[in-house]
Legacy VTK file of the C-alpha trace (Angstrom):
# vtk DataFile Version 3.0
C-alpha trace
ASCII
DATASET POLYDATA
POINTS 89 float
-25.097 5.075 18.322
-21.620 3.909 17.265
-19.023 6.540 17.754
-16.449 7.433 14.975
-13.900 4.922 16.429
-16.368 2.024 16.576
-17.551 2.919 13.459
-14.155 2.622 11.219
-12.825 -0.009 13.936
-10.871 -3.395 12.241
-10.600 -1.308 9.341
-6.972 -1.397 7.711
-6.626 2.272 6.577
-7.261 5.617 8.610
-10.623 6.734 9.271
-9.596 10.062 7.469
-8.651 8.145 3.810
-11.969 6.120 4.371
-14.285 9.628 4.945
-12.261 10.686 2.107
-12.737 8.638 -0.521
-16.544 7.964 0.418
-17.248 11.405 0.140
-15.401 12.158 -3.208
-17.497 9.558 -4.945
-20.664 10.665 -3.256
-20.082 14.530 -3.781
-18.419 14.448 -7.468
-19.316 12.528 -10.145
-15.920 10.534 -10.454
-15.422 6.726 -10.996
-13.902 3.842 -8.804
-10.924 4.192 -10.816
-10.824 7.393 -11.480
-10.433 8.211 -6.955
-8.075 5.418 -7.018
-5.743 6.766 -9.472
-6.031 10.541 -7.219
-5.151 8.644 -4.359
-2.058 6.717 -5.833
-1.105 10.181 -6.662
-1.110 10.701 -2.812
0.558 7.745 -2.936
-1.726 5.294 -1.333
-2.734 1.937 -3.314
-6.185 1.059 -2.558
-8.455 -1.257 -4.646
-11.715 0.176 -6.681
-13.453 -2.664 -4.941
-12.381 -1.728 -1.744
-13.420 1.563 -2.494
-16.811 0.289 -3.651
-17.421 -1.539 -0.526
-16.556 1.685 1.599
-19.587 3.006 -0.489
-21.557 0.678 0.332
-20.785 0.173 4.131
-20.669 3.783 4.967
-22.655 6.360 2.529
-25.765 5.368 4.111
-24.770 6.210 7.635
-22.835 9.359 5.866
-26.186 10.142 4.766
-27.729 10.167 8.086
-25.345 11.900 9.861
-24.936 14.601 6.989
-29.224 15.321 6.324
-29.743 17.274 9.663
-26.970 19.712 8.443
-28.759 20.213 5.063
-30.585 23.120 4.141
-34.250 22.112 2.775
-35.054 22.256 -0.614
-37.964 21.900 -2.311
-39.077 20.737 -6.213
-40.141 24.192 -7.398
-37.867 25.904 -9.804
-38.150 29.056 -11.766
-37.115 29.707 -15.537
-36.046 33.361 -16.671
-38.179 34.190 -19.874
-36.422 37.752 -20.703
-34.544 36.086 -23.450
-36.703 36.256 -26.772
-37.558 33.033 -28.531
-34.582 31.484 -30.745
-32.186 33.531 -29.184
-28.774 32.461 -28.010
-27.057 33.700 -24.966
LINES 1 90
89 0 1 2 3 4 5 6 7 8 9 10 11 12 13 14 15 16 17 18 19 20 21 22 23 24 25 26 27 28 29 30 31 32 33 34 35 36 37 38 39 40 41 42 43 44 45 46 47 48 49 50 51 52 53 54 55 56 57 58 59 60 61 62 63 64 65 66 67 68 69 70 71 72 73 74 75 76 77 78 79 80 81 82 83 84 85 86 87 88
């Protein structure tokens, strides 16, 4: 398995920024544009294509790293019925 060096190596900004951005777009439901614009605030100019290719190149093997970490879930889900009918909370 490639270690974290190997991983971002040849890459021209900090492993760090990379892990960043990925993360932001993967976590919160923000835009290209919208993480470049927070990180020019940081001061750092970095394309929303470059971004989208970070995406791309690393979320999957964010992914697989992350799952073990994950607590399980499953598709069952519970409503509360207290409320009457055509009431508004």
């Amino acid at each position: 398995m490639e270690t974290k060096l190997d991983l971002f190596k040849w890459k021209q900004y900090e492993s760090a920024i990379i892990l960043l951005t990925v993360r932001w777009y993967l976590k919160y439901s923000l835009s290209y544009r919208d993480i470049v614009e927070m990180m020019s605030d940081r001061g750092l100019r970095i394309s929303h294509t470059t971004i989208m290719r970070w995406v791309h190149e690393f979320g999957p093997e964010i992914d697989k790293r992350i799952r073990p970490f994950l607590k399980p879930t499953n598709d069952s889900w519970r409503t509360d019925e207290s409320a009457p009918r055509g009431a508004v909370c």
